[in-house]
Every structure is written in C-alpha cells, then in structure tokens.
C-alpha positions in Angstrom: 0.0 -10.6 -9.9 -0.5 -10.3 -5.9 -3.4 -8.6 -4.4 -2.8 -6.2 -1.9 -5.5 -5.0 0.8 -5.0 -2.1 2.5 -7.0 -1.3 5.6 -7.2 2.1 6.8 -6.9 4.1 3.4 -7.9 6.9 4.0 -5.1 7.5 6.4 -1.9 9.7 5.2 0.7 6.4 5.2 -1.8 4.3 3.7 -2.2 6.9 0.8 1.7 7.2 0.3 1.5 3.1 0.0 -1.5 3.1 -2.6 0.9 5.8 -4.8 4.3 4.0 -4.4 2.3 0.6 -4.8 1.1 1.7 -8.3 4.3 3.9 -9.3 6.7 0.9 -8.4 4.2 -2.8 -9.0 1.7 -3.9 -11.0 -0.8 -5.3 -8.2 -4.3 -5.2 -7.6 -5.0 -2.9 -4.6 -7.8 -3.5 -2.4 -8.5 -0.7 -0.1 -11.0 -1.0 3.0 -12.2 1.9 5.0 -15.5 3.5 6.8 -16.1 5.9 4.0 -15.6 5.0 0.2 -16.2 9.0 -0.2 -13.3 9.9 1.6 -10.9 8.4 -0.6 -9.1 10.8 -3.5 -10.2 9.3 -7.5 -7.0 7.3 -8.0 -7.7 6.9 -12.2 -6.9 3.0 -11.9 -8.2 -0.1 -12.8 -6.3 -2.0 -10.4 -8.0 -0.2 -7.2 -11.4 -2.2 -5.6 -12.7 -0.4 -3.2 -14.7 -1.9 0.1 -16.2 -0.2 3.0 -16.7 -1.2 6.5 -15.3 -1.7 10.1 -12.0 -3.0 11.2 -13.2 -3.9 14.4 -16.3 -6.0 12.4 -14.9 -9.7 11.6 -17.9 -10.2 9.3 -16.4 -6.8 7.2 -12.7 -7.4 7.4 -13.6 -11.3 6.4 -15.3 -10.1 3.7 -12.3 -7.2 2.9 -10.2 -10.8 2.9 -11.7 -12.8 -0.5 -8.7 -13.2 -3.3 -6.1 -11.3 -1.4 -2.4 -12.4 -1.0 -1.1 -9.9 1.4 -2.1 -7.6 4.0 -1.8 -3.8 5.0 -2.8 -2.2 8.3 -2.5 1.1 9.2 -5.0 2.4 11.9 -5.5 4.6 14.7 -7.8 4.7 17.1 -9.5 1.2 19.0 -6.0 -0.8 17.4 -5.5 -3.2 20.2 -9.4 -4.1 19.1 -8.6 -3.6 15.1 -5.1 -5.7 15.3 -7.2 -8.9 17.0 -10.0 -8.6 14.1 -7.2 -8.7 11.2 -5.4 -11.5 13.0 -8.7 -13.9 13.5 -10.2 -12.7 10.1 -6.4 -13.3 8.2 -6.2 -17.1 10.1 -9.8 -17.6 9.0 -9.3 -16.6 5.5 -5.5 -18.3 5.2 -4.0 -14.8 4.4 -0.8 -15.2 6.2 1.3 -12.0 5.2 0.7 -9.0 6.8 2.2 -5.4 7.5 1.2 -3.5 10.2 1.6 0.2 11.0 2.5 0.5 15.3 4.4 2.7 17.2 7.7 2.9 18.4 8.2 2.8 22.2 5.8 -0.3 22.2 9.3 -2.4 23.2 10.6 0.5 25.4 13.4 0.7 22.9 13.4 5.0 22.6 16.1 6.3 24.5 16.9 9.1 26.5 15.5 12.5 26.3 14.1 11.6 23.2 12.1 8.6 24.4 10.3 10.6 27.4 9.4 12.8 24.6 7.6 10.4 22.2 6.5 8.3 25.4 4.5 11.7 26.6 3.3 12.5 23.2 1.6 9.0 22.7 0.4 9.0 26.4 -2.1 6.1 26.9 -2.4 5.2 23.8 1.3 3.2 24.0 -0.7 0.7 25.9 -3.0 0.0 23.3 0.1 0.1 20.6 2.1 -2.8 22.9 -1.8 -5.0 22.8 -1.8 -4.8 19.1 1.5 -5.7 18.3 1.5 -8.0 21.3 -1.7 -9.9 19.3 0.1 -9.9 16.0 3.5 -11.3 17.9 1.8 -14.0 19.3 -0.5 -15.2 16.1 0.6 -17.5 13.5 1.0 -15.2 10.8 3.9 -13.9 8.8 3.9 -10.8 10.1 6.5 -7.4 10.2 5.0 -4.6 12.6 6.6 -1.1 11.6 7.5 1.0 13.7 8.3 4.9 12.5 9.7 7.3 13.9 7.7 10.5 13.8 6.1 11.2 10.6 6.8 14.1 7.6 5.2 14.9 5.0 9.0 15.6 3.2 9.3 14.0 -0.2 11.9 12.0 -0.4 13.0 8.6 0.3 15.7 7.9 2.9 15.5 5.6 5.8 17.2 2.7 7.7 15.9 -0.1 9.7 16.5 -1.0 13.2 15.2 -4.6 14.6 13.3 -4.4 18.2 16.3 -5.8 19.9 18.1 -2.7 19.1 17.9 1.2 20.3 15.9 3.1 18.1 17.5 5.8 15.8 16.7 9.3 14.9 13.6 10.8 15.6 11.4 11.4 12.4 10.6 10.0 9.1 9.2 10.8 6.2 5.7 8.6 5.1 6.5 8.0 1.7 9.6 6.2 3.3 7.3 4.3 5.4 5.3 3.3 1.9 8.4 2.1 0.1 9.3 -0.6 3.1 6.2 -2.0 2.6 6.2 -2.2 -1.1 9.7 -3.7 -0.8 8.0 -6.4 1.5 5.3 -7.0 -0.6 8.0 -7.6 -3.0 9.8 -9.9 -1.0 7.5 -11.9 1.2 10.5 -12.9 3.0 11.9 -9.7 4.0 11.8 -8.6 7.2 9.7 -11.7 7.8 8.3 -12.0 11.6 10.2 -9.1 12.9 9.5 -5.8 14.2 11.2 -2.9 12.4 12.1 0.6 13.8 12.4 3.1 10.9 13.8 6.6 11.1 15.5 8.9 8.8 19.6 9.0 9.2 21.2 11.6 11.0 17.9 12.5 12.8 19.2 12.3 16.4 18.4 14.6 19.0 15.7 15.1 21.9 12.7 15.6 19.8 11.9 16.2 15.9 12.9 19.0 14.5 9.7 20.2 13.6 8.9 19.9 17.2 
C-alpha cells in the first residue's frame, strides 16, 4: 500500500485529490498544512494529519518519514516552498513527486488567450517559472501540472498537452486535476519527468467562460 503526502491540504485541488484518492485507491494519505483545524473530518483511518511550514525543511522533513510519493499544491512564497520539498525529498530519498504550477511558466499560452492568463497571474508567473525551474533541474522523478483555469464543475474530462506543445482550451475542472494525479500515483511511470498542460476539450477561446 503506497503512502501519499499531500502538502497544501487545505487548498481546493488538494481537497478534490484527498476525495478521488480515497474513492479510487486504498493508500494511506498524509496531509501537511499550517492549520490541522482547517481541514474538513474526512471519517478515515487511512488520513495522518501533520501541521507545519512548507518553507520550514525541519517540518516538511519531518512531513517526509514512511512516504512513497509526493503531492504539492501551494500558493503563495512557491519559488521558496518548491526548493524546501526538493532538498527535503533528496534528503529523505522520496523521489516521486507531483506538483501543482501554472501554465504560462513555458510561455506556451497563445494568443488572446495567453495575454489574458499572463495579466491575471501578473508577477506571480515569475515565481511559478522559479519553482518549476527548481523541480526541473533536481534529481527527482517529478511531473509539474499545469491547469488551465480552474472550476468547481463536477465532472471529469480533460486532455494533456506536454510543455513542448501549445496549450489548449482555457479552463478545467479540479476534480480533473485530482484524477491525473491519482492516475500517477498509480503509475509511477506516467508522465514521468515531464510537464503537463491540462485543460478541458473544446474550451478554446480568449478567456474562460466564466470570465
């Protein structure tokens, strides 16, 4: 049975992956955050809970004991967050991780559509490129995902773009987002040092439609 932690669980696509994680596997979740108190009572035995700072290496070290795979999903200091994970992962020989960016962090948005998202992230694309830039460059077996804007829709229905390629369609639903990386926890192998764009088909157009 694999062990899963999840860092940043408080946060809306970490929450889809702790439901699709225990709907669709039978592994141990670890989640990590701030503020145990934040977190909704999830009713299972296979959830540990641990608080503290992913910017601390001492915490996310700690986060780190009996796990076989990670997953990130942050905001705020990430360039900071992303370079904790790595050194704490390579110190704890956790190679797998997933991690939650942004797209636009290979200028691979085009068109209208692309000045759009570019302008809604703002300076924070800068700190997007550092982290996955860190995670790129480390030794681990890594997939960054990168989704297009985010829904609350239920439903499942996605495809996958590599970095190399124009990104596609312009939102996506979270719980689409979860099931990639339950599929990779599945498959260890799967999408295994790459960097994924991840939209919702037939999406296209200058800006979300919610937007």
């Amino acid at each position: 049975m694999s062990r899963v932690l999840i860092i940043g669980a408080n946060g809306a696509v970490s929450k889809a992956a702790i439901n699709s994680f225990l709907e669709n596997t039978n592994y141990t979740l670890r989640l990590f955050l701030r503020d145990a108190n934040r977190l909704p009572d999830y009713a299972s035995d296979r959830i540990r809970v641990r608080e503290g700072d992913a910017t601390n290496i001492d915490d996310v070290t700690h986060a780190m004991e009996d796990v076989d795979i990670v997953f990130a999903s942050l905001s705020g200091e990430l360039d900071k967050e992303a370079q904790t994970i790595v050194q704490a992962m390579e110190v704890s020989t956790v190679k797998r991780l997933i991690f939650v960016t942004a797209l636009g962090i290979h200028d691979e948005v085009p068109g209208n559509f692309g000045e759009w998202s570019a302008a809604k992230i703002g300076d924070k694309l800068s700190i997007y490129k550092q982290a996955a830039h860190t995670i790129e460059t480390s030794s681990l077996d890594y997939t960054l995902l990168r989704p297009a804007w985010l829904t609350e829709k239920n439903e499942v229905d996605y495809e996958i773009t590599d970095k190399a390629e124009k990104f596609k369609g312009t939102e996506v639903s979270r719980k689409s987002v979860a099931e990639v990386a339950v599929n990779i926890a599945k498959d260890p192998n799967l999408y295994l040092r790459q960097s994924i764009g991840i939209n919702k088909p037939n999406t296209d157009g200058d800006k979300p439609a919610w937007a």
